[in-house]
C-alpha positions as CSV (number, residue, x, y, z in Angstrom):
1,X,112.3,24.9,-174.5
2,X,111.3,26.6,-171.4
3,X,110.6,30.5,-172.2
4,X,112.8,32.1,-169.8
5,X,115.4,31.3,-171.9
6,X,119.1,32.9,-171.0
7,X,122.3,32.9,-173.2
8,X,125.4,32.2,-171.4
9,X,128.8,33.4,-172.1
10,X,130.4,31.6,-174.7
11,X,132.5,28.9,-174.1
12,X,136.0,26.8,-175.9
13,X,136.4,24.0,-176.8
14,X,138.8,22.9,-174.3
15,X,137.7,24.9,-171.3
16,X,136.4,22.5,-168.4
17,X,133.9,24.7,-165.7
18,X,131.1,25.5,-164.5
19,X,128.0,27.7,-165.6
20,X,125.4,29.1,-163.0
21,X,121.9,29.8,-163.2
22,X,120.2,31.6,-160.1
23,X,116.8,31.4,-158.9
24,X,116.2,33.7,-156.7
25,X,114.0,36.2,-159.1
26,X,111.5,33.7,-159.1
27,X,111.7,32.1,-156.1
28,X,111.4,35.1,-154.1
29,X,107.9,35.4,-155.9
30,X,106.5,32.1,-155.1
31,X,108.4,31.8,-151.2
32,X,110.9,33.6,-150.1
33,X,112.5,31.6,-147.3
34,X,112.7,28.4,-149.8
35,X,115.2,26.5,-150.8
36,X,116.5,24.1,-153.8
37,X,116.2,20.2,-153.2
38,X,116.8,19.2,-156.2
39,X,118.4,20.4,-160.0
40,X,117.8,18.0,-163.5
41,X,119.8,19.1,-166.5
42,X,119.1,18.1,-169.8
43,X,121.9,18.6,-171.8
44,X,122.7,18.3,-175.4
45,X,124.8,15.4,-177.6
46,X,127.5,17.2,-178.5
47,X,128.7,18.3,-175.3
48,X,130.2,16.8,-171.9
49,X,128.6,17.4,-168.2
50,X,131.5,16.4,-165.9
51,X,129.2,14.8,-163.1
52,X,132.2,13.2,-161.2
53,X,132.5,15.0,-157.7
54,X,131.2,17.8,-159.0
55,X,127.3,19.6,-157.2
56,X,124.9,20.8,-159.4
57,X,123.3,22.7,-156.4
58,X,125.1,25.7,-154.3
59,X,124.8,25.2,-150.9
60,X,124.5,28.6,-149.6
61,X,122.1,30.1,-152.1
62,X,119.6,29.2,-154.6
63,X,121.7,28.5,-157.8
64,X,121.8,25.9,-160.2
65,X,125.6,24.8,-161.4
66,X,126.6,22.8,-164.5
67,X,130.2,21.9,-165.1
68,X,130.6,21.2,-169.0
69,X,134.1,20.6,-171.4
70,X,134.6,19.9,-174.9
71,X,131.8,20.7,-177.4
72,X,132.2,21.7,-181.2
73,X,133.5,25.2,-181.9
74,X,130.9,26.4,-184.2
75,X,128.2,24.7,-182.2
76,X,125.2,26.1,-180.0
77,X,123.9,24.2,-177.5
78,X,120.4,24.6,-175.8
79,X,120.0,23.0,-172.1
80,X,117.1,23.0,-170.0
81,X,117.8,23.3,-166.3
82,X,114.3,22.0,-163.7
83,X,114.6,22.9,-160.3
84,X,112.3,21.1,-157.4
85,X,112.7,23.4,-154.0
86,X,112.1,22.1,-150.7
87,X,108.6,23.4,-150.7
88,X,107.3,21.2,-154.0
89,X,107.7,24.2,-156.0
90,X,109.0,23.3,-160.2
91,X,111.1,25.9,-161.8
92,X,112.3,25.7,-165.3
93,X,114.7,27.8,-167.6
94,X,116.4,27.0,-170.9
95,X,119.9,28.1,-171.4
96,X,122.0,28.8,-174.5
97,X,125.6,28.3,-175.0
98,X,127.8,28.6,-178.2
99,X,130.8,26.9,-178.4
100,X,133.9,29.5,-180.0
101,X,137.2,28.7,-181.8
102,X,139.8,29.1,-179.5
């Protein structure tokens, strides 16, 4: 797990959206005028990414979206999110998300 790691808010088990992670901290750093090519997700059994029609990059900035549903309440999950920008640059950051009773 990458050591950035950030907790998101917690989720239920029956919610279906999406979770963001920004990169502009550290992209800002390395080049500020870059931009995200590409986003990989690893994500946990347990849990479902909805892939269908659904970017895992924002357009007009530099964040990283995942839309999840179901999971066990009871449950945390751990994700890892890798970013490539346009420039060749890797990012990575792990993310935490518990799963609540409704």
């Amino acid at each position: 797990m990458p050591v950035n790691k950030i907790i998101w808010p917690d989720k239920r088990p029956g919610e279906k959206a999406y979770w963001v992670l920004e990169f502009d901290d550290q992209m800002d750093l390395e080049d500020p005028i870059d931009t995200l090519a590409t986003v990989t997700w690893t994500v946990p059994p347990g849990i479902t990414r909805i892939t269908a029609g659904k970017a895992s990059i924002d357009p007009t900035s530099r964040k990283a979206l995942i839309w999840l549903e179901n999971g066990t309440a009871g449950e945390t999950y751990e994700f890892v999110c890798t970013i490539t920008t346009a420039n060749g640059i890797t990012l990575q950051r792990g993310v935490t998300l518990a799963v609540k009773a409704p």
